[in-house]
ZATOR-777130 format. One line per 10 residues: their letters; for each residue x, y, z of N, C-alpha, C. Coordinates in nm, 2 decimals. Example, Ala and Ser with C-alpha at 12.3 -4.5 7.8 and 13.67 -1.06 7.14 Angstrom:
as) 1.32:-0.57:0.78:1.23:-0.45:0.78:1.32:-0.33:0.78 ~ 1.28:-0.22:0.71:1.37:-0.11:0.71:1.29:0.00:0.79
END
This chain:
xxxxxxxxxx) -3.49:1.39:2.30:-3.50:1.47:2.18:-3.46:1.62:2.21 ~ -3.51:1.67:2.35:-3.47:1.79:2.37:-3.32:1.80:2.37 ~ -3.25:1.72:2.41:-3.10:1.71:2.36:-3.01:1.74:2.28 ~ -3.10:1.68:2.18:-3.07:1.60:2.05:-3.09:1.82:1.97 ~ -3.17:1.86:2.00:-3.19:1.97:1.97:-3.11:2.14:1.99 ~ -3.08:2.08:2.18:-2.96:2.17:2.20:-2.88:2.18:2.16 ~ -2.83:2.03:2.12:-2.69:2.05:2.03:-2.70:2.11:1.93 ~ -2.79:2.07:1.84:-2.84:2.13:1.68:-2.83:2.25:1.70 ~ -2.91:2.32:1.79:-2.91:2.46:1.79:-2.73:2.55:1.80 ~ -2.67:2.47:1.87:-2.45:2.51:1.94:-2.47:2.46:1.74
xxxxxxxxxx) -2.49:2.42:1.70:-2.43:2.39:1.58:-2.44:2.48:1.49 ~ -2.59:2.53:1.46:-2.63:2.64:1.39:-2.55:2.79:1.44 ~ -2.61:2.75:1.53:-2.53:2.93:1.64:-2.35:2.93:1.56 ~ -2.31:2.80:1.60:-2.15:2.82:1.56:-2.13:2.87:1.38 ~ -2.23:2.78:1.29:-2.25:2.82:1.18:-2.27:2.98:1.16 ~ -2.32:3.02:1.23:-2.36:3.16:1.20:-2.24:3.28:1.27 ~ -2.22:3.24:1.39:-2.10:3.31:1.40:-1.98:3.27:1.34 ~ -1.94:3.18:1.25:-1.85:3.16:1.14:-1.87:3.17:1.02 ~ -1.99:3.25:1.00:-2.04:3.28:0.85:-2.04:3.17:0.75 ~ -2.08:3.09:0.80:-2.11:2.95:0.71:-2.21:2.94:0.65
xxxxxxxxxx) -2.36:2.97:0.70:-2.46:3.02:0.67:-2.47:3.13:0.55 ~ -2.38:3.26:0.61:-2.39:3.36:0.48:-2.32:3.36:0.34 ~ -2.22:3.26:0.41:-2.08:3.24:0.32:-2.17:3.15:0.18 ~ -2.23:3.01:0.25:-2.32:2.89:0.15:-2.37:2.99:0.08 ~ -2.51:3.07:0.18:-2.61:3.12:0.08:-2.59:3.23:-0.04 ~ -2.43:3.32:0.02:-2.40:3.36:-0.10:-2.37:3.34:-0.20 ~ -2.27:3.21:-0.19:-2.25:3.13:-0.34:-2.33:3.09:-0.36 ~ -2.43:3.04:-0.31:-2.50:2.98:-0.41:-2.60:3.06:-0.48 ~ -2.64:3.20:-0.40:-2.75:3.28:-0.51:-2.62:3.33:-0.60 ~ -2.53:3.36:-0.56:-2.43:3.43:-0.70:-2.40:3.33:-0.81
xxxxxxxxxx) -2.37:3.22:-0.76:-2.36:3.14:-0.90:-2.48:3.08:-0.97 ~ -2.56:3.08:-0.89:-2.72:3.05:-0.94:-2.77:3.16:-1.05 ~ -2.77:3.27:-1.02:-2.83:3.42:-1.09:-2.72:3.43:-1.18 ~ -2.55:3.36:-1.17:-2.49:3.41:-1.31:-2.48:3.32:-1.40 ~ -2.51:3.16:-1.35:-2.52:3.06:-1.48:-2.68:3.09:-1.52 ~ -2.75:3.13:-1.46:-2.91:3.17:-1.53:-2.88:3.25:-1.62 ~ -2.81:3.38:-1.62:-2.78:3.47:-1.68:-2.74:3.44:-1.78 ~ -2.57:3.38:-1.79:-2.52:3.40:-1.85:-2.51:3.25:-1.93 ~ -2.59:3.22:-1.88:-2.63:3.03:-1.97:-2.63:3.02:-2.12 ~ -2.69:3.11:-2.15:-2.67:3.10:-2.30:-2.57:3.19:-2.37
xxxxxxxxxx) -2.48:3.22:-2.30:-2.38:3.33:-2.40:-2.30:3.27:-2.50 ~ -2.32:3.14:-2.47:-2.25:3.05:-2.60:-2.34:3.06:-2.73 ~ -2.45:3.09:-2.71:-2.52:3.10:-2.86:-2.55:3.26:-2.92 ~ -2.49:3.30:-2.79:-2.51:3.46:-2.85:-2.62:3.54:-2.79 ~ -2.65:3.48:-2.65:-2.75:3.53:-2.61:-2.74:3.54:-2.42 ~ -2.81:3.67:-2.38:-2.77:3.65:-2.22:-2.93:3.67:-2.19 ~ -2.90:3.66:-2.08:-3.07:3.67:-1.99:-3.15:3.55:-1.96 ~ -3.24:3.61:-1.87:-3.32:3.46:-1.81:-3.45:3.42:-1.93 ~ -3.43:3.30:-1.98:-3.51:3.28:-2.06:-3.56:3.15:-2.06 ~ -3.57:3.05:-2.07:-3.62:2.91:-2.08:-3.65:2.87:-1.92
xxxxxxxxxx) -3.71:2.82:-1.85:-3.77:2.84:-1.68:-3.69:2.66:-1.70 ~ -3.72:2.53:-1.82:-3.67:2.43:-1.78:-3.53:2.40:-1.80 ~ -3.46:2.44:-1.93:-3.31:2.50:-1.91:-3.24:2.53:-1.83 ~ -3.34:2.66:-1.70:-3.28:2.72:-1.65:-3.25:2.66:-1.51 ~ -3.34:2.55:-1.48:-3.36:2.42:-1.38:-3.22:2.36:-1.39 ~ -3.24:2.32:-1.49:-3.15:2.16:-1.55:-2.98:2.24:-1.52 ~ -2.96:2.32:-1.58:-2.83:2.43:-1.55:-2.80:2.46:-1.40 ~ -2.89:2.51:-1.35:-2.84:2.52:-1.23:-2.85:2.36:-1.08 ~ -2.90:2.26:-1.18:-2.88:2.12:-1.13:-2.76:2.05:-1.15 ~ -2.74:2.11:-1.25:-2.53:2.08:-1.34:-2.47:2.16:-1.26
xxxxxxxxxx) -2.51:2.26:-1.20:-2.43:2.34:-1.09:-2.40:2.29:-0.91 ~ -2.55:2.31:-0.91:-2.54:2.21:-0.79:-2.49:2.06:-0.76 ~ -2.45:1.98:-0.86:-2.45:1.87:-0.83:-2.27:1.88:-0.77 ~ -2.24:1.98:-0.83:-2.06:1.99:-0.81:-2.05:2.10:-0.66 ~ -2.12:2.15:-0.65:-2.09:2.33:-0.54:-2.14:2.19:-0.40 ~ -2.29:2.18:-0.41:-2.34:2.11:-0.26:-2.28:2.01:-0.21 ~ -2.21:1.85:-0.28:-2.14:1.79:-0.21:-2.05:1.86:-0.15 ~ -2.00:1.92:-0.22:-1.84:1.98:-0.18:-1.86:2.08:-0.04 ~ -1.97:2.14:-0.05:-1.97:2.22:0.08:-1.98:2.11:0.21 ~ -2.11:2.03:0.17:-2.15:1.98:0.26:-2.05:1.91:0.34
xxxxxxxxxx) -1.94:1.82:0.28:-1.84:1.79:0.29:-1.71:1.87:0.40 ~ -1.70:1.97:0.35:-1.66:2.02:0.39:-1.70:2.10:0.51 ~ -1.79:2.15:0.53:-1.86:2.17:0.61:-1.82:2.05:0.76 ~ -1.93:1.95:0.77:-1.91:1.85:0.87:-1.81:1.70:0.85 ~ -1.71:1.71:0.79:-1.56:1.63:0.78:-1.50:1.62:0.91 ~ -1.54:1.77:1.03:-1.50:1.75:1.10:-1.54:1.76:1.24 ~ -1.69:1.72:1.20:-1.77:1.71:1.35:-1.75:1.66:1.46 ~ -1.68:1.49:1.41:-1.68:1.41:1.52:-1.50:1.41:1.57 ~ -1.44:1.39:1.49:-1.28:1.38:1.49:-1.18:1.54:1.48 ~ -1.31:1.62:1.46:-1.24:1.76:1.53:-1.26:1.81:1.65
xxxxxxxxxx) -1.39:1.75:1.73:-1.39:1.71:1.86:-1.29:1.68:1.95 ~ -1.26:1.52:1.92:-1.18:1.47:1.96:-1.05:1.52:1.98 ~ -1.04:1.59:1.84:-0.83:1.58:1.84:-0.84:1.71:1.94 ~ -0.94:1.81:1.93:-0.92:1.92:2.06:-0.92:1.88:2.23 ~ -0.96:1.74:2.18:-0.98:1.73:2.29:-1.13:1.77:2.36 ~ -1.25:1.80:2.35:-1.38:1.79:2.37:-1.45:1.75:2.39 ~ -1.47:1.62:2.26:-1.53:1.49:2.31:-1.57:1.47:2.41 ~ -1.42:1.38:2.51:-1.47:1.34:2.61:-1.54:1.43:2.74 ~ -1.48:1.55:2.69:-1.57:1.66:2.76:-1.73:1.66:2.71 ~ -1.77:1.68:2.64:-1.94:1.65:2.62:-1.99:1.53:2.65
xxxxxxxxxx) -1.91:1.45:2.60:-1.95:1.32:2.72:-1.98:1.29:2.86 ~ -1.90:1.39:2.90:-1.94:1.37:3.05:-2.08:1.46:3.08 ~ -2.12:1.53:3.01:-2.25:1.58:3.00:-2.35:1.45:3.01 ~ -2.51:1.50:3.10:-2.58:1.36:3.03:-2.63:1.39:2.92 ~ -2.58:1.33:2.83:-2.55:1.33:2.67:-2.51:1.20:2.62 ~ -2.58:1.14:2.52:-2.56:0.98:2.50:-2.49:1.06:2.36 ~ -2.40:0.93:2.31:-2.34:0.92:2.20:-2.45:0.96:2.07 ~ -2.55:0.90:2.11:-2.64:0.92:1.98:-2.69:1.04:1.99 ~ -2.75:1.08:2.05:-2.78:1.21:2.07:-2.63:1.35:2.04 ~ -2.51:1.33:2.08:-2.44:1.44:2.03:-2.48:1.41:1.86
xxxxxxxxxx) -2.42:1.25:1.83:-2.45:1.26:1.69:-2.58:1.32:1.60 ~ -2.64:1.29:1.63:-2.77:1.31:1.62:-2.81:1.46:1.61 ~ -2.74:1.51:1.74:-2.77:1.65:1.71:-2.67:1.72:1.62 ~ -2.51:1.72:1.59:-2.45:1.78:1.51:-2.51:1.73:1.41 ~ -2.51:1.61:1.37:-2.55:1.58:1.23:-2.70:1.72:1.18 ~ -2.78:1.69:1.30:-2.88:1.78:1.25:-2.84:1.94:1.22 ~ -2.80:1.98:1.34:-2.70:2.11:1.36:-2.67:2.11:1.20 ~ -2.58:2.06:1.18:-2.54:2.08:0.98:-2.63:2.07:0.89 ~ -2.70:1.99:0.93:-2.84:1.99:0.82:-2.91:2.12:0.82 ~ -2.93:2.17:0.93:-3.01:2.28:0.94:-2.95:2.40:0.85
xxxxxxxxxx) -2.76:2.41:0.85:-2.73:2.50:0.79:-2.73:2.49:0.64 ~ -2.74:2.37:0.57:-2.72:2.30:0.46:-2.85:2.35:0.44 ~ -2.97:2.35:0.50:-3.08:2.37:0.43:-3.14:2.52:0.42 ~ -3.08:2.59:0.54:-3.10:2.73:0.50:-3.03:2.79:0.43 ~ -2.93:2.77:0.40:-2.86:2.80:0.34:-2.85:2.79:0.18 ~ -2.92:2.68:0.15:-2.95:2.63:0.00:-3.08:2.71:0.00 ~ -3.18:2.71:0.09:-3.31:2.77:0.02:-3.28:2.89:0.06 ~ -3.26:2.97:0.12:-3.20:3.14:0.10:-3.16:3.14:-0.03 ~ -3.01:3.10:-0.04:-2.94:3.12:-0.17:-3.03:3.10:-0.29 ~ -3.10:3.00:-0.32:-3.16:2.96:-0.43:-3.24:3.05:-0.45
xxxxxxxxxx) -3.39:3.07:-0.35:-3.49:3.18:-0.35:-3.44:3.30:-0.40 ~ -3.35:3.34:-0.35:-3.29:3.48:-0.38:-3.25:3.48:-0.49 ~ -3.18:3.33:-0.56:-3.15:3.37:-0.69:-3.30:3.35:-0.78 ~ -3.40:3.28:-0.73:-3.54:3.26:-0.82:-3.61:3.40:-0.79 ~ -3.57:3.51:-0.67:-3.66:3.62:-0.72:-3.61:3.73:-0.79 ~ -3.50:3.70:-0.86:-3.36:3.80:-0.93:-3.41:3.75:-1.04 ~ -3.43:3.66:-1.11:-3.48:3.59:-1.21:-3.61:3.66:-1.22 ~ -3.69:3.64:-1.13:-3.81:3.67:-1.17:-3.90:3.81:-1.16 ~ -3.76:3.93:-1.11:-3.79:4.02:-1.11:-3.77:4.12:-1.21 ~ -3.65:4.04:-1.28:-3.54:4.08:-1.42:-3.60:4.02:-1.55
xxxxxxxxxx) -3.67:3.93:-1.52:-3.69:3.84:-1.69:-3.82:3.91:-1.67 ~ -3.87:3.91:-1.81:-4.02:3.97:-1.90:-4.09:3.77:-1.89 ~ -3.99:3.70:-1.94:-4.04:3.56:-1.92:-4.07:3.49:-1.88 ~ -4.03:3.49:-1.74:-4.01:3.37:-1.63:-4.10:3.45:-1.51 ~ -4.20:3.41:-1.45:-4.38:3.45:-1.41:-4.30:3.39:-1.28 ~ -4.36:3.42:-1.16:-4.35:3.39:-1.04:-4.42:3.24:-1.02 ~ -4.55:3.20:-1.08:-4.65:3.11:-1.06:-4.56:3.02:-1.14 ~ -4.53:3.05:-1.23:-4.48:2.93:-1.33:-4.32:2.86:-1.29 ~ -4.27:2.97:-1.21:-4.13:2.92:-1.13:-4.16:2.86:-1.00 ~ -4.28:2.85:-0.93:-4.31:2.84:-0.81:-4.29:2.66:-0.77
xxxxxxxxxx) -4.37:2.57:-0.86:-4.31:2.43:-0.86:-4.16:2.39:-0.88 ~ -4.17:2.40:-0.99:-4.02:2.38:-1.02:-3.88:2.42:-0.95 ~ -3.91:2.53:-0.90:-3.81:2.57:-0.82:-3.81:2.48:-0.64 ~ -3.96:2.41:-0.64:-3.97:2.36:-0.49:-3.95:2.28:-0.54 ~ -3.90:2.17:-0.61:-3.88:2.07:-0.63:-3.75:2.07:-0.62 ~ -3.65:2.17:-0.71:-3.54:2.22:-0.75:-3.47:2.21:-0.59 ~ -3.51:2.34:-0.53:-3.45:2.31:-0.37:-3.49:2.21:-0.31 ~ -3.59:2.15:-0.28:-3.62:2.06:-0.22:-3.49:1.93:-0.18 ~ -3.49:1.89:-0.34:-3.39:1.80:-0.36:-3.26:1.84:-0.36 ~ -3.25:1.95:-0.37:-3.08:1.98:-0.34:-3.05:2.02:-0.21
xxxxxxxxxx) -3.19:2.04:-0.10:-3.19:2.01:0.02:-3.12:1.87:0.12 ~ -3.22:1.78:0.02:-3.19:1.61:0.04:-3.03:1.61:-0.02 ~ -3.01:1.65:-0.12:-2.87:1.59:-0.18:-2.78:1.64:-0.06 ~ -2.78:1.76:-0.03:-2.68:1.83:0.08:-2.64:1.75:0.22 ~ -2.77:1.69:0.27:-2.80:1.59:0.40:-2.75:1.48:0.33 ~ -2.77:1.42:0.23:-2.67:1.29:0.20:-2.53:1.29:0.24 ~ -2.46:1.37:0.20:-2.29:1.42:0.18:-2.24:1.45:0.31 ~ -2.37:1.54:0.41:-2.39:1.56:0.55:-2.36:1.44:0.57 ~ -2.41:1.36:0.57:-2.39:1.19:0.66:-2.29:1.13:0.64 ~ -2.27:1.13:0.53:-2.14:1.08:0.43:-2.02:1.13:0.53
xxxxxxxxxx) -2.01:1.29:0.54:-1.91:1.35:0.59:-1.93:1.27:0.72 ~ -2.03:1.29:0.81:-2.03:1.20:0.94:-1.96:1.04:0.95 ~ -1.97:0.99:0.83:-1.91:0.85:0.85:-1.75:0.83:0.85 ~ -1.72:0.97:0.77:-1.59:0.96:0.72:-1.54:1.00:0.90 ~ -1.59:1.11:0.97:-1.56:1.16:1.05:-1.58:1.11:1.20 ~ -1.66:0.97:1.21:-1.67:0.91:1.32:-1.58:0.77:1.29 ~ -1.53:0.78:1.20:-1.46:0.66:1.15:-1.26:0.70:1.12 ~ -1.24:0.81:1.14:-1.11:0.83:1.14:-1.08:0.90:1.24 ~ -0.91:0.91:1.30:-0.84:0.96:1.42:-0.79:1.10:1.43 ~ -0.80:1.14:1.25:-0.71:1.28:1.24:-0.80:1.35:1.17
xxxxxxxxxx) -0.81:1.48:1.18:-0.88:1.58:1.09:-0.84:1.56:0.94 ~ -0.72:1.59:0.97:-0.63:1.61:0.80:-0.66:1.50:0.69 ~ -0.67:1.40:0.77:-0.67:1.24:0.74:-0.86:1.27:0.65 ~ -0.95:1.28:0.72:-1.05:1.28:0.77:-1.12:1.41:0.61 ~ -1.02:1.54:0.62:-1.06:1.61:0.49:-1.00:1.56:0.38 ~ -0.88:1.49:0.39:-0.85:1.40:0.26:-0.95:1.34:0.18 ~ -1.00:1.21:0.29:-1.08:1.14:0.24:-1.23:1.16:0.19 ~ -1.23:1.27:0.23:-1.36:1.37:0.23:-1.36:1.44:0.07 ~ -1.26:1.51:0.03:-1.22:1.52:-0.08:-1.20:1.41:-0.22 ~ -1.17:1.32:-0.18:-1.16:1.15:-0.26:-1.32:1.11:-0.26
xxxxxxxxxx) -1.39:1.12:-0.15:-1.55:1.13:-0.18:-1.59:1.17:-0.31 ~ -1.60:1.31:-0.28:-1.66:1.41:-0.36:-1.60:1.39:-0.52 ~ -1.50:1.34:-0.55:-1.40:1.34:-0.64:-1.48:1.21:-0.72 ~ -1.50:1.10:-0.66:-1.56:0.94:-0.66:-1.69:1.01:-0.75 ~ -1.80:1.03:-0.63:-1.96:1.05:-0.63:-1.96:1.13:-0.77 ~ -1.96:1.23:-0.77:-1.97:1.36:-0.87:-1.83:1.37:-1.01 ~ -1.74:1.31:-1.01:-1.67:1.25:-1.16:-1.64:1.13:-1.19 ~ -1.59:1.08:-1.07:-1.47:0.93:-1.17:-1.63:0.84:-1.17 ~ -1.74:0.85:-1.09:-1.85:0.75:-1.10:-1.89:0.73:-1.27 ~ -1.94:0.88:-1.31:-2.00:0.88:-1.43:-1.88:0.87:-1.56
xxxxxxxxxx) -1.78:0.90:-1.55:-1.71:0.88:-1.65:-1.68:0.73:-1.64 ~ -1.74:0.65:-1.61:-1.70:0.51:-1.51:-1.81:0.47:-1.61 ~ -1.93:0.53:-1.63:-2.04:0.45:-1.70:-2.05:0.49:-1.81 ~ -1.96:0.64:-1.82:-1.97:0.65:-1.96:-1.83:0.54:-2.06 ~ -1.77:0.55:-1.99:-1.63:0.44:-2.02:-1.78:0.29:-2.06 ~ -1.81:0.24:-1.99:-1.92:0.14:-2.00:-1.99:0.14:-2.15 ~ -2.05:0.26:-2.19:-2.09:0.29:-2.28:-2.01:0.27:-2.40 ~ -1.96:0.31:-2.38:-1.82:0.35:-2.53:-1.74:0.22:-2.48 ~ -1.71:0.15:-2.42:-1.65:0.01:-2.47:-1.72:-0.08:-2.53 ~ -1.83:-0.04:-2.49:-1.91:-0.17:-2.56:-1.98:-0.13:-2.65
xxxxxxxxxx) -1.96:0.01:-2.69:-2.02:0.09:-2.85:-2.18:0.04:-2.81 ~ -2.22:0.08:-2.64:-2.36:0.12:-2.65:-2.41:-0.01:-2.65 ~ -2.40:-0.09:-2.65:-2.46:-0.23:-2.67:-2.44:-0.33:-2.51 ~ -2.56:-0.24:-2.43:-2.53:-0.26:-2.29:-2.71:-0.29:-2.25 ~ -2.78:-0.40:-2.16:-2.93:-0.38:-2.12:-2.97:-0.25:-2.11 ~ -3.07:-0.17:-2.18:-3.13:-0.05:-2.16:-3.22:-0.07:-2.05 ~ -3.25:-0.16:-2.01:-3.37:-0.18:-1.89:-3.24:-0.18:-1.76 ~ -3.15:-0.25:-1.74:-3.10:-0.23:-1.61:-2.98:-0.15:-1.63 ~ -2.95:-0.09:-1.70:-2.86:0.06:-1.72:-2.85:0.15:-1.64 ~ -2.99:0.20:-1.65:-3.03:0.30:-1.62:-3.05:0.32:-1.48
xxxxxxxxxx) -3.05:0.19:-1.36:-3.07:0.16:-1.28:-2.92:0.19:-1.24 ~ -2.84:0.20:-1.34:-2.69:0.20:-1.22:-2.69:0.36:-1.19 ~ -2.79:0.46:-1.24:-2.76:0.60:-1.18:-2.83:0.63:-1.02 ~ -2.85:0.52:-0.98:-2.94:0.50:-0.83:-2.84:0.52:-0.74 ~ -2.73:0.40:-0.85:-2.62:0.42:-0.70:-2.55:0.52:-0.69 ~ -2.57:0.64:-0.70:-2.51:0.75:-0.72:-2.57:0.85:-0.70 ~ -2.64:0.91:-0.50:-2.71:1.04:-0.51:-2.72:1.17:-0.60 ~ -2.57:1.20:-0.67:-2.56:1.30:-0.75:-2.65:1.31:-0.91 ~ -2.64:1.15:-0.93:-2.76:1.13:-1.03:-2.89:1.12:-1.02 ~ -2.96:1.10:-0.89:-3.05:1.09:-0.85:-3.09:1.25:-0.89
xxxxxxxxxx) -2.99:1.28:-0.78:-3.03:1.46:-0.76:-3.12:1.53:-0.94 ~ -3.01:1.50:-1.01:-3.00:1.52:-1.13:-3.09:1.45:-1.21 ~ -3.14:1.33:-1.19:-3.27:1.28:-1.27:-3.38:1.34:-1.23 ~ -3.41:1.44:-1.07:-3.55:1.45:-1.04:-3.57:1.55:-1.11 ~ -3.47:1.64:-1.14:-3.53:1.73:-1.20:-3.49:1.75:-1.36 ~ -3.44:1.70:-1.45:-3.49:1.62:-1.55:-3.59:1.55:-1.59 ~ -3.64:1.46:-1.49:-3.77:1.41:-1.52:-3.88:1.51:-1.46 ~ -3.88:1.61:-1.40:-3.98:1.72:-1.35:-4.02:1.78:-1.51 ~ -3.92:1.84:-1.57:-3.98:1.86:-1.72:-3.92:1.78:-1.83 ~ -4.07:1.69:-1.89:-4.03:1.55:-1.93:-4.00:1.61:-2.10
xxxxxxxxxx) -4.04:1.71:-2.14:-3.98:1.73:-2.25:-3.85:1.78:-2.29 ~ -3.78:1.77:-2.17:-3.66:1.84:-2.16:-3.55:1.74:-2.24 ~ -3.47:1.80:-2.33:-3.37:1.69:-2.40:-3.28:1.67:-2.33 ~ -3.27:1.53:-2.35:-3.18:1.48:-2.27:-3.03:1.41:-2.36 ~ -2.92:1.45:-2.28:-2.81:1.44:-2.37:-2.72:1.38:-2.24 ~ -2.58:1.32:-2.33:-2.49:1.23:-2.24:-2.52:1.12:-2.13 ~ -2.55:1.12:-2.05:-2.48:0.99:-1.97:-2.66:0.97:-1.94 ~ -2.68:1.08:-1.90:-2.85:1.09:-1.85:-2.95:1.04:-1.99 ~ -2.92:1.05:-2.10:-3.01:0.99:-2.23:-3.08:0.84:-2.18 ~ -2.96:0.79:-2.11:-3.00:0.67:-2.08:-3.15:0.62:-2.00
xxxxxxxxxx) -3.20:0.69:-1.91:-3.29:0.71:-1.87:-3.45:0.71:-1.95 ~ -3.42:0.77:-2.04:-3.52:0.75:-2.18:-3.57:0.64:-2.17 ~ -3.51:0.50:-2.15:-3.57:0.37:-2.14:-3.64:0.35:-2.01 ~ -3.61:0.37:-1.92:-3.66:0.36:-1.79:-3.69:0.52:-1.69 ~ -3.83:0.57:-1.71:-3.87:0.70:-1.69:-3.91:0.64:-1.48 ~ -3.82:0.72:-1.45:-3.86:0.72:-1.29:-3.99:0.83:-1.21 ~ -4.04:0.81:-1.13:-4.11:0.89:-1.09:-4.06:0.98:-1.03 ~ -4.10:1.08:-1.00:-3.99:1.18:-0.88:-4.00:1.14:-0.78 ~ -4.13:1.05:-0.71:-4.14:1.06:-0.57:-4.07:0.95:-0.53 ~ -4.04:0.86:-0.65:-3.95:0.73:-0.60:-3.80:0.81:-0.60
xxxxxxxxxx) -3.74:0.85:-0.69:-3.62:0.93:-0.70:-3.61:1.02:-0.56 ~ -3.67:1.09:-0.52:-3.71:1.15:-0.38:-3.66:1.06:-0.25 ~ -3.77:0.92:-0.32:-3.76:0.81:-0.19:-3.59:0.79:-0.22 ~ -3.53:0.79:-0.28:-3.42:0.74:-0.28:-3.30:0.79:-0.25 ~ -3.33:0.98:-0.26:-3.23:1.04:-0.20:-3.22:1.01:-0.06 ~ -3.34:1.00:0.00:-3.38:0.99:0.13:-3.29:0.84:0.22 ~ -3.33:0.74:0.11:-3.27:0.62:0.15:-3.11:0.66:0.15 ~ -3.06:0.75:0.10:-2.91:0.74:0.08:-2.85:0.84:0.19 ~ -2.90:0.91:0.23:-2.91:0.97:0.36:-2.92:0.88:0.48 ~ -3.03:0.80:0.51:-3.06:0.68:0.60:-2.91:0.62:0.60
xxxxxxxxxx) -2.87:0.56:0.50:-2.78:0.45:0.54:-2.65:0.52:0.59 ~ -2.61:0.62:0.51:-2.48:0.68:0.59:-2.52:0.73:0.73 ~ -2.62:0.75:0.77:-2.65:0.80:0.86:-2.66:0.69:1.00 ~ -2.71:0.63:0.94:-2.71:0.43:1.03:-2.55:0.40:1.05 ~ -2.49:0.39:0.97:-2.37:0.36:0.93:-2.27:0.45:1.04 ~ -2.26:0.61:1.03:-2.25:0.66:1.11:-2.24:0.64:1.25 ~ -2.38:0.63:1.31:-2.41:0.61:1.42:-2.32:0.50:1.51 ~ -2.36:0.33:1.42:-2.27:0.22:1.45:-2.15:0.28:1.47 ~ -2.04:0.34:1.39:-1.93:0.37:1.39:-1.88:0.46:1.49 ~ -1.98:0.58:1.53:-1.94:0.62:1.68:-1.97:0.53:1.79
xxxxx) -2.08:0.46:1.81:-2.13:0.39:1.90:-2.01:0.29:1.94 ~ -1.91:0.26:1.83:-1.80:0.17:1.85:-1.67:0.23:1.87 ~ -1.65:0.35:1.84:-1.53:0.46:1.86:-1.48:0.44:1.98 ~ -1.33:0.43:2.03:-1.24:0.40:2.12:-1.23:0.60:2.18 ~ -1.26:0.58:2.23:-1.20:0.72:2.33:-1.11:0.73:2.40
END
């Protein structure tokens, strides 16, 4: 384990002296504090004002910004190793395969998650310093739930990028496919079910529907906190859920599960990798 930790730590350190760390947490409190802001300028109105609105908006935000970093981010853990030539150099360390893995993967996680709760925090005390509305106490759940799970969502796409990247020969190759991910998960999925919808003019089981947004971390991400405020209206692809109300802690369990498997998956795939 102490291993497994050194590495994490070369991971973070590298994060930080390449501003990866400052670079995340920037975008994400800037885009966080200007879709809060400026969320409602379509009706004629700016400022922080609705606390469940202001959730649900910046979860339509995150669901597109966090794959894509995360992604990009670790695409090239394992197979940018390699093509430099390094690999087999840490290998000759005593250093087991699972352990490098194990620790970069963590190494990324670590930045994916400070990085999201800096950014976010910083955009929830801009919020709550500026709005007459929005109370510290009354943002204090919601918002831990908010990061929380876009913590988990970030480590999914982490692993994800790990599979793509212990599983291909070339970098280039390797951010291609990493891109066609992100492209899959977060658009062509749900226009996929909304196509489902409108072919069959809606006349689809409302009981096992709803179940097809499971296979899809990005909807997961996006139902916990929807269902966190249950009066919240629900519109487009997500309405569907109305028949089948999930808990958060199972939705939770499920980011988690979707992390586990790429992450399993992963491992096998170095464990088999030709050097």
């Amino acid at each position: 384990m102490y291993l497994v930790l050194v590495v994490a730590g070369k991971e973070f350190q590298d994060g930080l002296r390449n501003r990866w760390v400052v670079a995340i947490a920037f975008i994400l409190a800037l885009l966080a504090t200007g879709l809060a802001y400026f969320g409602s300028a379509a009706s004629g109105q700016v400022g922080f004002s609705s606390l469940s609105s202001t959730i649900v908006s910046l979860a339509s935000l995150a669901v597109f910004i966090i794959p894509l970093i995360a992604l990009m981010l670790a695409y090239d853990g394992i197979v940018g190793e390699d093509e430099n030539g390094t690999l087999l150099l840490l290998l000759t360390y005593p250093l087991s395969r699972w352990q490098l893995l194990c620790g970069k993967m963590f190494g990324h996680g670590l930045i994916m998650a400070f990085s999201t709760l800096t950014g976010f925090t910083t955009s929830a005390c801009i919020m709550a310093i500026f709005s007459d509305e929005l109370q510290w106490l009354d943002m204090l759940a919601p918002f831990s739930v908010f990061i929380g799970s876009a913590i988990l969502l970030g480590w999914v796409f982490v692993a994800i990028a790990y599979v793509i990247s212990t599983t291909v020969t070339e970098k280039s190759k390797a951010a291609g496919i990493a891109l066609v991910v992100w492209f899959l998960f977060v658009l062509v999925f749900d226009l996929g079910l909304l196509g489902i919808l409108v072919s069959t003019e809606g006349n689809v089981d409302a009981k096992w529907f709803p179940y097809l947004l499971l296979l899809n971390p990005t909807d997961i991400f996006r139902l916990i906190n929807i269902t966190y405020f249950a009066d919240q209206q629900l519109s487009g692809l997500m309405a569907v859920v109305e028949h089948a109300r999930f808990s958060i802690g199972s939705l939770m369990g499920g980011l988690l599960l979707w992390f586990l498997i790429p992450a399993v998956v992963a491992w096998v795939s170095f464990s088999r990798r030709a050097l």
